[in-house]
N, CA, C and O of each residue as an XYZ file, in Angstrom:
428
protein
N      16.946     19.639     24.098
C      17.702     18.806     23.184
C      16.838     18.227     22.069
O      17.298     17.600     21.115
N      15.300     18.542     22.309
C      14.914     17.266     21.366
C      14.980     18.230     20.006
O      15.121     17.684     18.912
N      14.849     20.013     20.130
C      15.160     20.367     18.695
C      16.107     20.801     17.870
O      16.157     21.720     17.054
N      17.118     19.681     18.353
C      18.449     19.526     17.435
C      17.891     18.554     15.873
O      18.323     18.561     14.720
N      17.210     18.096     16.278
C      17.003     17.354     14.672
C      15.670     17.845     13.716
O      15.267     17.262     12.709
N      15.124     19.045     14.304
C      13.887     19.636     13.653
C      14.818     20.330     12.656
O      15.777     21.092     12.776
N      14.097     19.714     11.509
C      13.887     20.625      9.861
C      13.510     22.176     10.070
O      12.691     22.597     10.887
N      14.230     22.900      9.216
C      13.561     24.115      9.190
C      13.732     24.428      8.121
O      14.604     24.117      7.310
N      12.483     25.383      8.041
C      12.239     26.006      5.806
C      11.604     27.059      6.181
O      10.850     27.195      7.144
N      12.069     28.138      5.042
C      11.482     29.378      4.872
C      10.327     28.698      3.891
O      10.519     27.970      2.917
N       9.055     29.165      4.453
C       7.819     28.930      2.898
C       6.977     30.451      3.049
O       6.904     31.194      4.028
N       6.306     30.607      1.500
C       5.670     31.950      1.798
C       3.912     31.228      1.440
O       3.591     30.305      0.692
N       3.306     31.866      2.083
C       1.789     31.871      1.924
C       1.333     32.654      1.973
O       1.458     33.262      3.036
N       0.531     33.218      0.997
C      -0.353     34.147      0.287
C       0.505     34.993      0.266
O      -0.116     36.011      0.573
N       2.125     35.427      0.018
C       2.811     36.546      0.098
C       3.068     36.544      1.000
O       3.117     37.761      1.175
N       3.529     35.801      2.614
C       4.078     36.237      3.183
C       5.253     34.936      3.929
O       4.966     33.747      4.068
N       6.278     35.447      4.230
C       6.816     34.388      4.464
C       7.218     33.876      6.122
O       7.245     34.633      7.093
N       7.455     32.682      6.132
C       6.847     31.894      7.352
C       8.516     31.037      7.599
O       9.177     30.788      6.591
N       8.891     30.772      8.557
C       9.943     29.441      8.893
C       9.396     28.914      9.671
O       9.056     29.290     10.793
N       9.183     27.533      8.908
C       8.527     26.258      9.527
C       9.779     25.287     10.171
O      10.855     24.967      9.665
N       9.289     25.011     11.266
C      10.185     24.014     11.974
C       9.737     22.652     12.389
O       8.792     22.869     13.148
N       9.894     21.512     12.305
C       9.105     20.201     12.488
C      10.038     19.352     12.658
O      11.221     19.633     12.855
N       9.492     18.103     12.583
C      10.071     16.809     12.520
C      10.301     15.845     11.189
O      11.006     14.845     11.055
N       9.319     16.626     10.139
C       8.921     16.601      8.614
C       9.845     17.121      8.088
O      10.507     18.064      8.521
N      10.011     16.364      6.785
C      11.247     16.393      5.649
C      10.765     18.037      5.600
O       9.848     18.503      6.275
N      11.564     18.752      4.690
C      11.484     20.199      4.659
C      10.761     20.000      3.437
O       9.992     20.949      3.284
N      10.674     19.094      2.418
C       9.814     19.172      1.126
C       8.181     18.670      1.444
O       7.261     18.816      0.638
N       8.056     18.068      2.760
C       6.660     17.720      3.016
C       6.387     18.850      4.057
O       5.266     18.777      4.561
N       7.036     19.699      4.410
C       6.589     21.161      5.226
C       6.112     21.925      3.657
O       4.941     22.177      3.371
N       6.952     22.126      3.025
C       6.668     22.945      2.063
C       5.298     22.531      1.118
O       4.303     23.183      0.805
N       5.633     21.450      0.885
C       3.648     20.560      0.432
C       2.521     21.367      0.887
O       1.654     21.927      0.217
N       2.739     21.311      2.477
C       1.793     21.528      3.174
C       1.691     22.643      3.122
O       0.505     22.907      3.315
N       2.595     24.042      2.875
C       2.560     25.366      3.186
C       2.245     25.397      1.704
O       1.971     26.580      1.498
N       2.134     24.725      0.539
C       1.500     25.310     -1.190
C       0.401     24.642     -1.370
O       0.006     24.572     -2.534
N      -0.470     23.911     -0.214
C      -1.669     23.117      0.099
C      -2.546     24.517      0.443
O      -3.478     25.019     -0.184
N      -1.834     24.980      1.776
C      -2.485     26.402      2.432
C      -2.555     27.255      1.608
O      -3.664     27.775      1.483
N      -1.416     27.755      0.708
C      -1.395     29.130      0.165
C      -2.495     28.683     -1.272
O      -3.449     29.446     -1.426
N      -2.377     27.591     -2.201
C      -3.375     27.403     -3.103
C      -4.555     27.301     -2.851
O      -5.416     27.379     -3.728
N      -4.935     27.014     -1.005
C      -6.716     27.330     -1.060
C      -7.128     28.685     -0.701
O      -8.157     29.267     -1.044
N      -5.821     29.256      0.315
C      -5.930     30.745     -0.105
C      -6.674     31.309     -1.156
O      -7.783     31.832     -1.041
N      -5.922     31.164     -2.333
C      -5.732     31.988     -3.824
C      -7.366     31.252     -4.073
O      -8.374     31.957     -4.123
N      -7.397     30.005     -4.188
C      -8.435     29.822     -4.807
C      -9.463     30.554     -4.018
O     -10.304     30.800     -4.883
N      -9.898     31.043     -2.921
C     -10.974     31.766     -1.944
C     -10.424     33.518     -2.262
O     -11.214     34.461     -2.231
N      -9.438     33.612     -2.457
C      -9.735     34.604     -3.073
C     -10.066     34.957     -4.771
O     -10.623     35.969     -5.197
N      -9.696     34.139     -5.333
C     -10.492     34.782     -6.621
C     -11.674     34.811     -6.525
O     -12.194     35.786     -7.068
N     -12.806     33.618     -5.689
C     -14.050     33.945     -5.915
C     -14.191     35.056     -4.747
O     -15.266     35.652     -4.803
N     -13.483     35.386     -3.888
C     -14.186     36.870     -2.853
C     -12.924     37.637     -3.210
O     -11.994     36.987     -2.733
N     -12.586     38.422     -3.658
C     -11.318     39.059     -3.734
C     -11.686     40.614     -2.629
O     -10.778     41.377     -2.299
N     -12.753     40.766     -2.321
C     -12.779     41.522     -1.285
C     -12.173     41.704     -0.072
O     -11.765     42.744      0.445
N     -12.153     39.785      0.601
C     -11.874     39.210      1.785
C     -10.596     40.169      2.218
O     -10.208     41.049      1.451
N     -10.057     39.968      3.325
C      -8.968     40.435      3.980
C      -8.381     39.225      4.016
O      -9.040     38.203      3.827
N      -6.628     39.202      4.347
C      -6.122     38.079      4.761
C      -6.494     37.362      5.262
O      -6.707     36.250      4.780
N      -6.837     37.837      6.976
C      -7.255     37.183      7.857
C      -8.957     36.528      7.639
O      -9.340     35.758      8.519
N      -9.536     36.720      6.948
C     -10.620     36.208      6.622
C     -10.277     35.273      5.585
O     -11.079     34.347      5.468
N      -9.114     35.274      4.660
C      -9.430     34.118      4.108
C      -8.668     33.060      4.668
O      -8.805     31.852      4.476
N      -7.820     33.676      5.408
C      -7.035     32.168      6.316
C      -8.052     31.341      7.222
O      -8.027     30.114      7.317
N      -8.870     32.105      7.816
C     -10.295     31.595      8.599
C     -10.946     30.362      7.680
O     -11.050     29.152      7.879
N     -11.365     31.308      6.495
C     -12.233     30.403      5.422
C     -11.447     28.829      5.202
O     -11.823     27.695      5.497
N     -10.068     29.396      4.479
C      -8.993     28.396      4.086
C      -9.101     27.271      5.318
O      -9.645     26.177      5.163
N      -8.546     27.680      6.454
C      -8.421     26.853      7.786
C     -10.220     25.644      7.962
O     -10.126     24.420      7.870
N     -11.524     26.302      8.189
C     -12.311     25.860      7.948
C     -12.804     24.744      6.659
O     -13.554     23.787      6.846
N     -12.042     25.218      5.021
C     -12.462     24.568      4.620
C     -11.633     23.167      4.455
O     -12.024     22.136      3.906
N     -10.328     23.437      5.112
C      -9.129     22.240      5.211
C      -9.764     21.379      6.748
O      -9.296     20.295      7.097
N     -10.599     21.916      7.328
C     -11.062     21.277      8.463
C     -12.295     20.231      7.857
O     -12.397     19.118      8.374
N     -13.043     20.552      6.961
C     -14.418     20.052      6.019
C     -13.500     18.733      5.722
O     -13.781     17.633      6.198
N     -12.429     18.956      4.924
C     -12.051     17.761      4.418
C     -11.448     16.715      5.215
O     -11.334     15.513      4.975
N     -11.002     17.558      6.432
C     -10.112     16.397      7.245
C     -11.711     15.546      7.897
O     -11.859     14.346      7.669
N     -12.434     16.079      8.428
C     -13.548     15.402      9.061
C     -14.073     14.646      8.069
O     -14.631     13.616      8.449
N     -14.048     14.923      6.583
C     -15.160     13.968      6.084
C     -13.839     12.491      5.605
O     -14.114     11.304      5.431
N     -12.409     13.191      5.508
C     -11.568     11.969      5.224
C     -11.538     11.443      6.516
O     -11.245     10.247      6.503
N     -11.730     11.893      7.602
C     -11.744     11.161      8.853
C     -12.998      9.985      8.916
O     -12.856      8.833      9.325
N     -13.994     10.469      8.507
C     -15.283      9.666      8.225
C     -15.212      8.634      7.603
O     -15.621      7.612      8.155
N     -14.737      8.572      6.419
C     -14.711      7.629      5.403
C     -13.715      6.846      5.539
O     -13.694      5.954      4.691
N     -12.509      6.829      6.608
C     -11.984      5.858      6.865
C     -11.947      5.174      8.282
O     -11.289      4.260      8.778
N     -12.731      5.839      8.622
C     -13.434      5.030     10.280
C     -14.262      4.052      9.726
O     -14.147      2.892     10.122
N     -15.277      4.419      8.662
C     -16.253      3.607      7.703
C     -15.369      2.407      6.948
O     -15.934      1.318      7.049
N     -14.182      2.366      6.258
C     -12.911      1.909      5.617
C     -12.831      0.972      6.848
O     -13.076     -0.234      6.803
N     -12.464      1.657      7.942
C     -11.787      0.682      8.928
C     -12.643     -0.850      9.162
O     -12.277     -2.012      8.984
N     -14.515      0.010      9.853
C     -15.207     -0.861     10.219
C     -15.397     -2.150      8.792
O     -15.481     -3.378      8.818
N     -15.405     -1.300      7.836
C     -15.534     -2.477      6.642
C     -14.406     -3.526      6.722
O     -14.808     -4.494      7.368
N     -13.457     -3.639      6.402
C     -12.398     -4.178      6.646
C     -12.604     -5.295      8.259
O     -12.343     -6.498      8.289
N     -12.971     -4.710      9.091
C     -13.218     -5.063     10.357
C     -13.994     -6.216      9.768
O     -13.459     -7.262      9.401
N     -14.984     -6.023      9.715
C     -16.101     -7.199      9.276
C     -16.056     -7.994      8.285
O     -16.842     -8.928      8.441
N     -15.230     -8.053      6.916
C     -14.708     -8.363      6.057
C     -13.632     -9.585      6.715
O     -13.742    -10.803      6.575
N     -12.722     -8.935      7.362
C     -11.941     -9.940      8.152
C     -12.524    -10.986      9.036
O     -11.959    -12.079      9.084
N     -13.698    -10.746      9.808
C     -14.115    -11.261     10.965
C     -14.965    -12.165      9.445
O     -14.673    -13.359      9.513
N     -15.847    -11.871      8.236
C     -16.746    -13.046      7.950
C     -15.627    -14.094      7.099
O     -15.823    -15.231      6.669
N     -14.413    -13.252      7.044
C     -13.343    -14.493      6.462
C     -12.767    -15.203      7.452
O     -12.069    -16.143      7.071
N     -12.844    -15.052      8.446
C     -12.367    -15.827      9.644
C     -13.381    -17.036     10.120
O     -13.178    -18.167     10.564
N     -14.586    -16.262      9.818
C     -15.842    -17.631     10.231
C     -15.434    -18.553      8.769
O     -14.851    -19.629      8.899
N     -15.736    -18.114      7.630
C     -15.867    -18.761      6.996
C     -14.558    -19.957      6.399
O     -14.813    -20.999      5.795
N     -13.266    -19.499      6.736
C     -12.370    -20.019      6.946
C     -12.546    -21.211      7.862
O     -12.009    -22.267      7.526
N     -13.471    -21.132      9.354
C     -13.424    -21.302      9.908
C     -14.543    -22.960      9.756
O     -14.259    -24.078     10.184
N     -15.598    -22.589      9.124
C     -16.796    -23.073      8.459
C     -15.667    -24.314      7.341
O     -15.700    -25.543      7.409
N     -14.882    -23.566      6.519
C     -13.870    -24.789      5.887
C     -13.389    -25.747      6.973
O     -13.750    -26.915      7.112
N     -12.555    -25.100      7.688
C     -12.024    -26.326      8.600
C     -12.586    -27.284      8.937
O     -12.148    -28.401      8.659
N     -13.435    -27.142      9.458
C     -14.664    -28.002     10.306
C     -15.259    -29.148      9.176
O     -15.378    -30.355      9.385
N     -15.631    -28.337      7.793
C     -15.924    -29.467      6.500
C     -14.823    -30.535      6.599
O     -14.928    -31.705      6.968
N     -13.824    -29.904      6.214
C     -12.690    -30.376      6.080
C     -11.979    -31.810      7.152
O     -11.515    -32.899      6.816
N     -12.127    -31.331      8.173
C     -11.799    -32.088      9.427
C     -13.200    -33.724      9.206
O     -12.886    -34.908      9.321
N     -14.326    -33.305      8.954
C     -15.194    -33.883      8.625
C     -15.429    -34.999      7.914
O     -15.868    -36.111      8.208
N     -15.018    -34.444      6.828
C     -14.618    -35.330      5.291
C     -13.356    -36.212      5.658
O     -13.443    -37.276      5.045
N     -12.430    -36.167      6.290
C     -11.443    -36.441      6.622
C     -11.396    -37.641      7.828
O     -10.492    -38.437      8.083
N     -12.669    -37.464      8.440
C     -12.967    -38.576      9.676
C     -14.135    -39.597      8.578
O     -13.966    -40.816      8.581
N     -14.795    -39.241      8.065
C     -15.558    -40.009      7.256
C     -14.684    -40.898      6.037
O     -14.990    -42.048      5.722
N     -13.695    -40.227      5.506
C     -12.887    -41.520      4.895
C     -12.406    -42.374      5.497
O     -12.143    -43.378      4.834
N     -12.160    -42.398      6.569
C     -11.342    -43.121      7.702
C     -12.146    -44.747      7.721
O     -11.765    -45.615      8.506
């Protein structure tokens, strides 16, 4: 039952065509299938020798390069943020305490 509500789209990559089925709008399947087929094309103009299957390898590998290094840079994103929050929390924290301070001394 659960794939009564999966999207489905015909998309073609590198010339050939594919029906994608998901949980994804059919225009963000198709994104993703002219993401694949444009790094295709671009790996083949510079090797136009390659075979399909070698440049889907390449393609697949070099869409893997980017996910790891965008994976990187927002684990890095995260921890920043992390610590960013935590020295606004002391220092927030550092106010209060003035604050509370100044506040017993007018008294």
């Amino acid at each position: 039952m659960s794939g009564q509500n999966k999207e489905r789209v015909v998309v073609e990559i590198y010339g050939q065509y594919y029906t994608m089925k998901g949980d994804s709008s059919s225009s963000h399947m198709r994104m993703i299938a002219g993401y694949v087929d444009d790094k295709m094309r671009k790996i083949s103009e510079a090797n136009p020798r390659l075979d399909t299957n070698k440049l889907a390898v390449l393609a697949a590998l070099n869409m893997a390069d980017e996910y790891f290094r965008l994976r990187m840079e927002y684990e890095e994103l995260i921890k920043l943020l992390e610590k960013t929050a935590k020295e606004t929390e002391e220092e927030e924290g550092e106010n209060i305490d003035g604050e509370e301070k100044n506040e017993m001394n007018e008294e």
